[in-house]
N, CA and C atoms as an extended XYZ file, in Angstrom:
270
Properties=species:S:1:pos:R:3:atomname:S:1:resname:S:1:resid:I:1 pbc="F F F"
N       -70.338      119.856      224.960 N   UNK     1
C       -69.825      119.583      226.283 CA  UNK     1
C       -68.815      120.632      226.714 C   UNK     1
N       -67.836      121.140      225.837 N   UNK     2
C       -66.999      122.143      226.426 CA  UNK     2
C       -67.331      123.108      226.443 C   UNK     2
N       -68.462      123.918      226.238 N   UNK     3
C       -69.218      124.711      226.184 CA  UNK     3
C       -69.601      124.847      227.962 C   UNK     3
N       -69.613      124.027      228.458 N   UNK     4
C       -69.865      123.609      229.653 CA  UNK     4
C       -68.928      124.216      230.792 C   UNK     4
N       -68.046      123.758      230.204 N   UNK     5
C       -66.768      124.487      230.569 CA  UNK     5
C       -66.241      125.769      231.146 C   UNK     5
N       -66.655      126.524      229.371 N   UNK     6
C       -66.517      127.966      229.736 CA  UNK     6
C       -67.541      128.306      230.585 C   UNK     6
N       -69.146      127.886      230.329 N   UNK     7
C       -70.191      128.337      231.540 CA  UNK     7
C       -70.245      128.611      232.589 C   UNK     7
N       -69.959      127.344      233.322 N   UNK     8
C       -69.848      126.987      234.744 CA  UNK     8
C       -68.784      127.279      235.301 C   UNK     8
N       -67.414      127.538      234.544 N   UNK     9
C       -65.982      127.204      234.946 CA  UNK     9
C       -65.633      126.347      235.532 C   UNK     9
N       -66.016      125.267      234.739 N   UNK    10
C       -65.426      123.876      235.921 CA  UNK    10
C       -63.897      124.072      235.498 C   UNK    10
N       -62.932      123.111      236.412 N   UNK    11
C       -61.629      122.946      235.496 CA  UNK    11
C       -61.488      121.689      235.064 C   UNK    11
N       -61.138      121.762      234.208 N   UNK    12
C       -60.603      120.942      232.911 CA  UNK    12
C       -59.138      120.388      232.558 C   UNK    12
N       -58.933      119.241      232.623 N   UNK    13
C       -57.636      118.666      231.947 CA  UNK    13
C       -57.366      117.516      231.024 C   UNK    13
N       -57.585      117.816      229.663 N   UNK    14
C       -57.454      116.727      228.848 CA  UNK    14
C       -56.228      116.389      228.602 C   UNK    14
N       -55.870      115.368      227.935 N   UNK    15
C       -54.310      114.510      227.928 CA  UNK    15
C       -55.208      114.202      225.951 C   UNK    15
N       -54.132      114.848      225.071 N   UNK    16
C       -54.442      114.571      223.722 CA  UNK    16
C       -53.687      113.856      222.893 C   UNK    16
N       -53.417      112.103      222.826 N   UNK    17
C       -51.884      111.965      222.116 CA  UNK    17
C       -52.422      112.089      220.951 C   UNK    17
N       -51.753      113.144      219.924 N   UNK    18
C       -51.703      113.719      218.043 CA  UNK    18
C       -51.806      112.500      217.295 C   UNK    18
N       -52.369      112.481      216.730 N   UNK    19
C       -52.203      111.762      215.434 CA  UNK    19
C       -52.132      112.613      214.545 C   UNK    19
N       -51.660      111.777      212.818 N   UNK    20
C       -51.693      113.374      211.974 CA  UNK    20
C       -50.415      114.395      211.999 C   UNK    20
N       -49.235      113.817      212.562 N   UNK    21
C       -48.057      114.637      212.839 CA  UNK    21
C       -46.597      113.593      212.323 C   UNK    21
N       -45.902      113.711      212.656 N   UNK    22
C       -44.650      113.659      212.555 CA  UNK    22
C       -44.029      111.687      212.118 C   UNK    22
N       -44.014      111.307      211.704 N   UNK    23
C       -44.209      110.271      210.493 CA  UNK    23
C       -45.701      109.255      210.776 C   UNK    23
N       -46.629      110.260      210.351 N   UNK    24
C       -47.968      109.494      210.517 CA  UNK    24
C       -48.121      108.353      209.124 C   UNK    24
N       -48.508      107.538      209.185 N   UNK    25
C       -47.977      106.502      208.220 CA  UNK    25
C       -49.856      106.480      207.571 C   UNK    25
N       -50.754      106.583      208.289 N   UNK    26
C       -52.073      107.120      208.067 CA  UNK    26
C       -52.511      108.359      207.555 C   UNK    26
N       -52.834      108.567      206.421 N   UNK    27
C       -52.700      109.874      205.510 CA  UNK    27
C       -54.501      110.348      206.080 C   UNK    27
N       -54.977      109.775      206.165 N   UNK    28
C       -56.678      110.324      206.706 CA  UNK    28
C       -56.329      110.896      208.384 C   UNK    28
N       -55.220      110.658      209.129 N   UNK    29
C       -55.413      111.155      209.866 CA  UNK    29
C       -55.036      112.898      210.490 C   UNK    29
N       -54.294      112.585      208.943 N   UNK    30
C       -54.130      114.736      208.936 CA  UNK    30
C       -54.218      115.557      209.027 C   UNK    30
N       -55.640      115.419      208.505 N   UNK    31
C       -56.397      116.828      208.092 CA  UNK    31
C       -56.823      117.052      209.375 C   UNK    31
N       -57.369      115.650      210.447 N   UNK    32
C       -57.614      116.388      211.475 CA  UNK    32
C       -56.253      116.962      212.624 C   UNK    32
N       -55.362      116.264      212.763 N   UNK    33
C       -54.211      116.212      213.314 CA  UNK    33
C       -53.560      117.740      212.907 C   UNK    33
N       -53.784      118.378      211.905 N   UNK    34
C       -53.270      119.737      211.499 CA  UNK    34
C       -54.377      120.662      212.340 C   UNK    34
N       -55.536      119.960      212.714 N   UNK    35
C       -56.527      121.288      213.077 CA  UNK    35
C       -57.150      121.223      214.784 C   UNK    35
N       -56.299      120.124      215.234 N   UNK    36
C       -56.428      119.810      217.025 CA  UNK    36
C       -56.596      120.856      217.718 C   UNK    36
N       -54.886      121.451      217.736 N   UNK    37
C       -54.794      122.326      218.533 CA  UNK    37
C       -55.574      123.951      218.528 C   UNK    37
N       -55.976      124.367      217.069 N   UNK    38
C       -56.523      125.211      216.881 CA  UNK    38
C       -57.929      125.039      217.137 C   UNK    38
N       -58.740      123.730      216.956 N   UNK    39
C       -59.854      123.508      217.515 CA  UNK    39
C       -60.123      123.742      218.935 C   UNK    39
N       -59.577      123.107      219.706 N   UNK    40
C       -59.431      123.319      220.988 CA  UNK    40
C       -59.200      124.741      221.636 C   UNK    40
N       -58.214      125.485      221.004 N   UNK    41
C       -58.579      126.736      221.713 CA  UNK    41
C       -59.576      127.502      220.821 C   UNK    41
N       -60.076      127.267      220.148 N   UNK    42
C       -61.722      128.447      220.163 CA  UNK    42
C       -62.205      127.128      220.921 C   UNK    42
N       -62.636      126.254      221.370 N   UNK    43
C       -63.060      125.640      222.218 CA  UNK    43
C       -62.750      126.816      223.585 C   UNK    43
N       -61.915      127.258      223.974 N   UNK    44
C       -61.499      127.930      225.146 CA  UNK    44
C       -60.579      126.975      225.934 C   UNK    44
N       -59.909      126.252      225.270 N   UNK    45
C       -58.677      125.503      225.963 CA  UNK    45
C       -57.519      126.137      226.265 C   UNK    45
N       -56.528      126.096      227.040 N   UNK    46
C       -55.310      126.703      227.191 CA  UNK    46
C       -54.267      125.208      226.758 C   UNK    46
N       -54.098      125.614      225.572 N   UNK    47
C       -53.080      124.183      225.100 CA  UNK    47
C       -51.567      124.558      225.238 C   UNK    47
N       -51.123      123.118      225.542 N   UNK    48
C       -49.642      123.172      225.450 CA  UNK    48
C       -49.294      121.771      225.060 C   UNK    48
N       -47.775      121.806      224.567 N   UNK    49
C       -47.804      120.756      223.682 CA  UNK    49
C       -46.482      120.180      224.487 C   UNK    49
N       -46.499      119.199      224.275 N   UNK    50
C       -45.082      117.491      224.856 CA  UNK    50
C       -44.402      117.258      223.875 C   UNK    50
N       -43.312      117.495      223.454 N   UNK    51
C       -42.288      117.123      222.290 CA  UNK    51
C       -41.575      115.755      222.759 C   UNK    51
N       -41.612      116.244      224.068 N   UNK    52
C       -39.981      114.812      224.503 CA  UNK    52
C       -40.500      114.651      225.683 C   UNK    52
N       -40.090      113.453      226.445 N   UNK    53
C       -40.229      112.527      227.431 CA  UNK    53
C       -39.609      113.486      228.665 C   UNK    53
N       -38.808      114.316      228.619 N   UNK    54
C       -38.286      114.864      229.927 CA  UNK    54
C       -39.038      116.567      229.528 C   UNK    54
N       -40.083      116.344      229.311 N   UNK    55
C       -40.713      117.772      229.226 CA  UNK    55
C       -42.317      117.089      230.233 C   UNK    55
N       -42.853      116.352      230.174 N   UNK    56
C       -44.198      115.750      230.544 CA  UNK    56
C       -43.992      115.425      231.933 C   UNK    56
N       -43.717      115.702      232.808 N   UNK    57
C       -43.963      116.016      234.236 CA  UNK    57
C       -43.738      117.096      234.267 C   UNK    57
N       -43.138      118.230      233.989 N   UNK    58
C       -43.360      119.854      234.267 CA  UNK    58
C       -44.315      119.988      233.455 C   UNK    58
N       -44.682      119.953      232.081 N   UNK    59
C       -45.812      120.738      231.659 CA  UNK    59
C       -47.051      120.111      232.148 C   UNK    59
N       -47.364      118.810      232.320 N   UNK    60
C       -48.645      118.017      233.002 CA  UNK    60
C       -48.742      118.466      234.487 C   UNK    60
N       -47.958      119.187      235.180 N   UNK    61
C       -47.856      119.159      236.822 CA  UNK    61
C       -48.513      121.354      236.534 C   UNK    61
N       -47.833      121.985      235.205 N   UNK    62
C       -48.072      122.943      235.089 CA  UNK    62
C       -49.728      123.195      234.485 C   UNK    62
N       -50.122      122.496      233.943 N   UNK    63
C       -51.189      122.347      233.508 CA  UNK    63
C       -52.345      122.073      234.605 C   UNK    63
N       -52.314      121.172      235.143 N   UNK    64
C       -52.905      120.661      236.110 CA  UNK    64
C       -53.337      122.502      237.114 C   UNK    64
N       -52.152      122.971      237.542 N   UNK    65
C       -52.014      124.062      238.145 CA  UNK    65
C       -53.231      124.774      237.826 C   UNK    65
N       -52.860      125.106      236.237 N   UNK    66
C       -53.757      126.293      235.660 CA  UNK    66
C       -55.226      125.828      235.782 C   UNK    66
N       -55.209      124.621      235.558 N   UNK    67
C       -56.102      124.385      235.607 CA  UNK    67
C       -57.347      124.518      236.718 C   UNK    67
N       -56.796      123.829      238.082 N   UNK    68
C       -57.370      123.481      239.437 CA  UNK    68
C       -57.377      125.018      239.905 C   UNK    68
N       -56.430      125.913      239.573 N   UNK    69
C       -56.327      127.528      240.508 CA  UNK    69
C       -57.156      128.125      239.875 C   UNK    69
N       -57.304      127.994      238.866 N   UNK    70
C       -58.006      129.179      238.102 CA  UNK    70
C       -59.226      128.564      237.372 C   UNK    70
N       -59.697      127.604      237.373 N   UNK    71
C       -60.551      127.060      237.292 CA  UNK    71
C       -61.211      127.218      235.781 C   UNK    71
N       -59.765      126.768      234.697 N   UNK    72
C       -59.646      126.598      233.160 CA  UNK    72
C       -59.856      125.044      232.658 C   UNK    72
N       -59.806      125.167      231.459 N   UNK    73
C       -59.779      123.885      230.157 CA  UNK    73
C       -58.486      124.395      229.644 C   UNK    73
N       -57.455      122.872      230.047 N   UNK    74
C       -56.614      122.936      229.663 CA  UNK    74
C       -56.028      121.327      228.411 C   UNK    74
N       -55.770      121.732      227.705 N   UNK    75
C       -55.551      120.739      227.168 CA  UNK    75
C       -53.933      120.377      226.910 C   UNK    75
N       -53.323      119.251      227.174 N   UNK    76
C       -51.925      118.850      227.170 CA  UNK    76
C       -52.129      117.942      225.578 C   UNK    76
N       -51.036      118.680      224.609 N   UNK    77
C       -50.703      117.625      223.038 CA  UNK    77
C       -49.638      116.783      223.812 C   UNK    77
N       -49.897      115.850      223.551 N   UNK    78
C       -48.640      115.227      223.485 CA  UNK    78
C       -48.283      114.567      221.616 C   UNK    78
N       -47.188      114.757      221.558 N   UNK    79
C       -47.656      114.747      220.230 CA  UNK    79
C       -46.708      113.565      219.897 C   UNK    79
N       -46.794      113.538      217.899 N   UNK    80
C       -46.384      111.931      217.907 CA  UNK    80
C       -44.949      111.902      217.934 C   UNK    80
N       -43.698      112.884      217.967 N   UNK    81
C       -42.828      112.759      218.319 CA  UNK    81
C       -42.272      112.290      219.729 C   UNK    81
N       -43.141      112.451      220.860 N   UNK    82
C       -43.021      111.906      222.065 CA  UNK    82
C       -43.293      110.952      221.696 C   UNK    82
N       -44.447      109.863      221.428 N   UNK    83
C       -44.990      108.737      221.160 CA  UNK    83
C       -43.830      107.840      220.698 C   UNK    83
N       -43.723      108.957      219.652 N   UNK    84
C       -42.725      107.952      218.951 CA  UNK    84
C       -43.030      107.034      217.387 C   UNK    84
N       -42.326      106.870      216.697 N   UNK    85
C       -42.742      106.446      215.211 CA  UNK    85
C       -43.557      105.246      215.324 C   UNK    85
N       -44.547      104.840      214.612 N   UNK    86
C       -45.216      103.437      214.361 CA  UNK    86
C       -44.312      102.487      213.470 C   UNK    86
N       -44.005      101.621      214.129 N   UNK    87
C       -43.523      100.489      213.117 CA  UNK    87
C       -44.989       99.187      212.827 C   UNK    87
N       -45.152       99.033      211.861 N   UNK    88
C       -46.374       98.079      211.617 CA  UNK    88
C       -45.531       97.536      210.531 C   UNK    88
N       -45.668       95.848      210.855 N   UNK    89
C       -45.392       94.807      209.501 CA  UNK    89
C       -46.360       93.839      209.762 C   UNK    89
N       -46.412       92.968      208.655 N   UNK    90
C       -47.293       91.934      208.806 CA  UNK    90
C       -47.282       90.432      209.158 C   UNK    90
């Protein structure tokens, strides 16, 4: 499908929340979570990543941009430090 992408040049904006990062309490979800962002750009994505809550309206409003003007695949991490830690009990 993203192959599609680069073809035609449609534009593109995915929203990615990480798993696989920053106290992932799920150990299977790693291996892919270490290899997202690098997947995505040989995909031909232009990634950028969300650390904190007062960063995600400029980089999502900047993204969007690149996206719609220039008619790219852009992909936004938001990653699990924005999210925020999982608490799970039973």
């Amino acid at each position: 499908m993203f192959s599609l992408l680069r073809t035609c040049g449609f534009p593109c904006v995915i929203l990615v929340t990480m798993r696989g990062e920053f106290a992932e309490f799920n150990p299977w979800q790693v291996p892919m979570g270490s290899i997202t962002e690098t997947s995505l750009k040989l995909c031909g994505f232009l990634t950028y990543r969300v650390d904190a809550a007062e960063e995600v309206d400029e980089i999502v409003d900047a993204g969007c941009d690149m996206a719609f003007s220039g008619n790219l695949a852009v992909a936004i991490l938001l990653s699990q430090r924005l999210i925020g830690r999982k608490v799970w009990s039973r």
